[in-house]
FIPA-710528 format. One record per residue (C-alpha): x, y, z; residue in one letter. Coordinates in steps of 0.2 Angstrom, whole numbers, padded with zeros to 4 digits, always signed. Layout:
N
XYZa
...
***
This chain:
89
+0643+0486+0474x
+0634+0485+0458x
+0618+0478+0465x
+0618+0493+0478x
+0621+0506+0466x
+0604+0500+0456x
+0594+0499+0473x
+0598+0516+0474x
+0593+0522+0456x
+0577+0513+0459x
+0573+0522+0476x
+0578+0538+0466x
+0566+0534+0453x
+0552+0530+0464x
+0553+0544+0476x
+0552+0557+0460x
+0540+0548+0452x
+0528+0549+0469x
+0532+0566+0472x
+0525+0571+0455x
+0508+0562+0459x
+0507+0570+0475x
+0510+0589+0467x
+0496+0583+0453x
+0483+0574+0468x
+0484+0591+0476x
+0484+0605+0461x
+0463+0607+0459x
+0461+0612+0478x
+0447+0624+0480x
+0454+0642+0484x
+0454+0650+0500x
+0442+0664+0496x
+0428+0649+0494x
+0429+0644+0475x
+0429+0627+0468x
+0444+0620+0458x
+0439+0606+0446x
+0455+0595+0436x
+0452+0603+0417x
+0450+0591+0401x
+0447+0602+0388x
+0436+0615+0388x
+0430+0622+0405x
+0412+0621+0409x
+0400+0634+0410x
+0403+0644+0427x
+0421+0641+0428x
+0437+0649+0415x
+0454+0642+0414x
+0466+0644+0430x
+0483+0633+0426x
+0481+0615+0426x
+0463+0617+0432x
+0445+0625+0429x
+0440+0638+0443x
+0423+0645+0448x
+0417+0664+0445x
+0407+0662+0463x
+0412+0655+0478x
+0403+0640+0482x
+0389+0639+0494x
+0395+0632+0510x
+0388+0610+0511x
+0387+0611+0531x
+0376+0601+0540x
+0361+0606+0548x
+0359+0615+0564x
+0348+0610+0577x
+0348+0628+0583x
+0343+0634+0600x
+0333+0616+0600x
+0339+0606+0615x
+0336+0585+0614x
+0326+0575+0624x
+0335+0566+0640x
+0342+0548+0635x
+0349+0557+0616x
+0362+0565+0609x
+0362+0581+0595x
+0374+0571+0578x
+0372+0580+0562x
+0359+0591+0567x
+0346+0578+0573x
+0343+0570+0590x
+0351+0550+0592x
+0350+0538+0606x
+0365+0540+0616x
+0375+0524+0620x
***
């Protein structure tokens, strides 16, 4: 009885102690309006002022997509990946 009672204290302790990494792994998520969310360690950088936990951008952050091949069509025997023409398998 004793035995099961400290199995459950240590489940108890390792679920809490896993939930509170979790909340901190996710706390510097960029916003939904586009702006970047760094974890803060000190001062803030230039660019970015104290939100919470975290430093937040004054601009949103330009959007990293990949390149477009446009109205470009590839040739036969290839396939459009990342905005380039590949050999299709």
């Amino acid at each position: 009885m004793f035995a099961g009672m400290i199995r459950i204290a240590l489940i108890a302790v390792a679920i809490t102690g896993l939930a509170g990494e979790a909340l901190a792994a996710g706390a510097c998520r960029p916003t939904l309006d586009g702006k970047d969310r760094i974890e803060r360690s000190g001062a803030c950088p230039s660019g970015y002022f104290v939100r919470g936990a975290c430093c937040e951008s004054f601009q949103p952050s330009p959007q990293r997509a990949a390149p477009t091949l446009g109205k470009k069509t590839c040739p036969a025997g290839t396939v459009a990946s990342l905005g380039t023409c590949v050999t299709g398998k």
